[in-house]
C-alpha positions in Angstrom: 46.5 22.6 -35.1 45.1 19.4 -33.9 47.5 16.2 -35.1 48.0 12.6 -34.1 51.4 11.8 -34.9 53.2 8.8 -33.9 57.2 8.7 -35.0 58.7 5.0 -35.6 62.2 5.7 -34.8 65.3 4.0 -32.7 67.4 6.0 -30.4 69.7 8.4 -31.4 70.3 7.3 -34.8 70.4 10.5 -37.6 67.3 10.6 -39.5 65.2 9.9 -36.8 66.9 12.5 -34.7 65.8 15.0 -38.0 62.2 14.4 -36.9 62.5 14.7 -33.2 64.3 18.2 -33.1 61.5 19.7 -36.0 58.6 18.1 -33.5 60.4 19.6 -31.2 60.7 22.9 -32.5 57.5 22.9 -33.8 56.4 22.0 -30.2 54.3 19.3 -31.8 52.3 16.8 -29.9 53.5 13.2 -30.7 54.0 9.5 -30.1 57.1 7.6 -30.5 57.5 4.1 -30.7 60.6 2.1 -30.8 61.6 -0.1 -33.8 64.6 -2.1 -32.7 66.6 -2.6 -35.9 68.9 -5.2 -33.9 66.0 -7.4 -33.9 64.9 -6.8 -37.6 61.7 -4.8 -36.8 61.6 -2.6 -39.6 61.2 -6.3 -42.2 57.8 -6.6 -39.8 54.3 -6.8 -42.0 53.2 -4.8 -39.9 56.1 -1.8 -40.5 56.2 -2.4 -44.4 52.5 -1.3 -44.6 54.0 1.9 -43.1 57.3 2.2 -45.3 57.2 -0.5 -47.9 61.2 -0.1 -47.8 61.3 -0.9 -44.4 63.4 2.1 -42.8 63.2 4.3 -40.4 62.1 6.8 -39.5 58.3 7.1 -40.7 55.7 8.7 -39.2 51.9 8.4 -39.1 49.4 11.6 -38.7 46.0 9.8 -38.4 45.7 8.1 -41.7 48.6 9.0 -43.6 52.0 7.7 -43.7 55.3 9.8 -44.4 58.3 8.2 -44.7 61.9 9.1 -45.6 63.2 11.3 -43.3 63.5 14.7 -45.9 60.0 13.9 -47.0 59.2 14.4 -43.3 60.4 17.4 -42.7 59.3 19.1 -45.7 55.3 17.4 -44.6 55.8 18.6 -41.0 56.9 22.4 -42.2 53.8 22.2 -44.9 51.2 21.2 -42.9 52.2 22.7 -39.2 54.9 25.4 -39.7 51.9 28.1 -40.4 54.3 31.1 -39.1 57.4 29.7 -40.5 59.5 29.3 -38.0 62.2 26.5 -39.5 60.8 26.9 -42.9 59.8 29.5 -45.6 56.4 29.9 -47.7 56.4 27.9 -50.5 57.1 29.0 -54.0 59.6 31.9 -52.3 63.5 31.9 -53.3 64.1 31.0 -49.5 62.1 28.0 -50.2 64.0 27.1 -52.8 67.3 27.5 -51.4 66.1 25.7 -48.1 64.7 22.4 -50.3 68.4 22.6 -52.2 70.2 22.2 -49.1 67.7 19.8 -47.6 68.3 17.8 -50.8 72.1 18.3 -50.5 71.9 16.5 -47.0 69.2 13.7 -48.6 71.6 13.1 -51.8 75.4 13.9 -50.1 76.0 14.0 -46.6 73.8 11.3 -45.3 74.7 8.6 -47.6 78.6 9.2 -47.8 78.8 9.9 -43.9 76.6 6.5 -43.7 78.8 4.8 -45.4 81.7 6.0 -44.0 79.7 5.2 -40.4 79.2 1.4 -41.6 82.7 0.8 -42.9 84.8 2.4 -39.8 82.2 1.0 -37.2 80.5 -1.7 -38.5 81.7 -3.7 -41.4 82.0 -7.6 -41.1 85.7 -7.1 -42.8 87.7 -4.2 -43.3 88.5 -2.4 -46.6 90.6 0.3 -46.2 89.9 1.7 -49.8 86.3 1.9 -48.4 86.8 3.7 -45.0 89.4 6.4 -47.5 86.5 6.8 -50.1 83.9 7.5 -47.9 85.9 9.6 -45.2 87.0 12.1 -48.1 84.0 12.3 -49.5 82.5 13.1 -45.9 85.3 16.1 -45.6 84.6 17.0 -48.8 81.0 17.7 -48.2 82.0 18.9 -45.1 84.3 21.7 -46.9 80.8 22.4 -49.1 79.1 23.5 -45.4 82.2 25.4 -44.6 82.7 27.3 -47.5 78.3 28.3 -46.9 78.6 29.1 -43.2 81.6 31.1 -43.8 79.7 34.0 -45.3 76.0 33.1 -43.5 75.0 32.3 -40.8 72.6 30.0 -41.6 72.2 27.2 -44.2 68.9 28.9 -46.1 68.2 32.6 -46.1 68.8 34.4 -42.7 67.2 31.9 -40.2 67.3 28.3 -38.9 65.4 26.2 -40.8 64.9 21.9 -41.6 68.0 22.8 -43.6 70.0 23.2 -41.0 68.3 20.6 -38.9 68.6 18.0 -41.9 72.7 18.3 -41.8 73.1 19.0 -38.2 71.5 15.4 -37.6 74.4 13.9 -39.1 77.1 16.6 -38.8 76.6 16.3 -34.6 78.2 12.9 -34.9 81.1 13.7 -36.8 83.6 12.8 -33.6 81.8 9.0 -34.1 84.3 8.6 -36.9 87.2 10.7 -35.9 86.2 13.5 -38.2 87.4 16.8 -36.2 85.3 19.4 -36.5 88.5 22.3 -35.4 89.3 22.0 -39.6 85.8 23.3 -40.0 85.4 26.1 -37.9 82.1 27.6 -38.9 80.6 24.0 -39.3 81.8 24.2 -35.2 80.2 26.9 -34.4 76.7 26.3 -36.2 76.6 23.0 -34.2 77.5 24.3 -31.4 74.8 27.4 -32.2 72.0 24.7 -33.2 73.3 22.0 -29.9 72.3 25.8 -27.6 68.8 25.9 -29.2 66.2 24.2 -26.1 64.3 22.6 -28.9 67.6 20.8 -30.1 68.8 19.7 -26.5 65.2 17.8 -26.3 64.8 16.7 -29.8 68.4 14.9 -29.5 67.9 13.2 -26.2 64.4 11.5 -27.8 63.1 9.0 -27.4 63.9 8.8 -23.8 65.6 5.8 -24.1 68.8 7.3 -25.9 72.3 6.8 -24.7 74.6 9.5 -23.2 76.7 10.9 -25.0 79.7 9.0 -23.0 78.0 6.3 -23.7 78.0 6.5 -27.3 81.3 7.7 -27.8 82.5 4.7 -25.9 80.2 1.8 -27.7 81.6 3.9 -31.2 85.2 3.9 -29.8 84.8 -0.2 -29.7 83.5 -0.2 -32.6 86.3 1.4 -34.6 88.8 -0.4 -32.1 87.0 -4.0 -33.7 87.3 -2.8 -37.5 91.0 -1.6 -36.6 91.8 -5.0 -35.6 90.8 -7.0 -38.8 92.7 -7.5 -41.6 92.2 -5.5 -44.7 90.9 -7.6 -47.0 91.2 -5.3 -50.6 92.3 -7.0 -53.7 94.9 -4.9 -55.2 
């Protein structure tokens, strides 16, 4: 199916990485271009005609625009997923339990694990209360994908699908905060399933311009090495 998509994405960061490894599997045609949130791209006229919230990723297929990263996925697996290979046909129960755990990742993971993300690595002061919240939530959740993929092997019905993809985004990065994955041991061994797929080992290193994964751990390892050296600055 003919498409002209263009991804606006950064490097490596979670949601964008959603899109890259369905394009990927989907072995979709596609553009990417770069929009350097370090230099306040995504506030750019020009970007808020594409997502008026001014966040990444979005995407444009010819005319349209899709943005949030869930509303992505589900447009990609709509419109170019014809045999269903990471999705199911709508209106089946595998649909439904696919868009549940899709919304798990949109309403739970990714904003808990975000926020634990920004107050471990990037705060301007440090609030321990915060970094506690957010980190048990994160295991929490965590124990939510244990307790599934110890009885499946799969997130949705009996096959990979933007489920999986949706939570493995995040879930990959776990060690960025010091969240070991050996206390969840089948949320270790889907990774490591998903991080064996081809279409994952491309879709995770796009856009080309992505750090190593030394590279990363080191810039995250200064970044919690900062945060541990400020004060914490709760009010009891």
């Amino acid at each position: 199916m003919e498409n002209n998509i263009t991804l606006y994405s950064l490097d490596g960061t979670p949601n964008c990485i959603k899109v890259t490894l369905a394009l990927e599997e989907l072995n979709l045609k596609y553009a990417t271009q770069t929009v350097d949130l370090r230099k306040n791209e995504q506030k750019n006229p020009w970007f808020l005609e594409i997502n008026p919230n001014g966040r990444i990723p979005a995407v444009k297929d010819g005319d349209l625009r899709i943005f949030e990263s869930g509303a992505i996925l589900l447009y990609l697996a709509d419109k170019y997923d014809t045999n269903h290979k990471i999705s199911y046909p709508h209106g089946t129960n595998e649909y439904y339990e696919m868009l549940s755990w899709v919304m798990f990742q949109m309403g739970g993971v990714g904003p808990m694990q975000g926020q634990a993300n920004h107050f471990r690595l990037a705060a301007k002061v440090r609030s321990d209360y915060a970094i506690d919240r957010y980190m048990q939530e994160t295991k929490r959740l965590y124990s939510v994908l244990e307790s599934r993929l110890e009885t499946h092997d799969w997130l949705a019905g009996t096959r990979y699908t933007i489920a999986d993809i949706a939570s493995f985004a995040w879930v990959r990065n776990a060690e960025l905060i010091e969240l070991d994955l050996q206390a969840f041991p089948n949320v270790k061994k889907w990774v490591e399933k998903i991080e064996g797929r081809e279409a994952a080992k491309r879709g995770v290193s796009l856009p080309p311009d992505v750090k190593s994964a030394q590279e990363r751990r080191d810039m995250f390892a200064a970044m919690r090495s900062r945060i541990d050296g400020l004060g914490n600055m709760d009010k009891l």
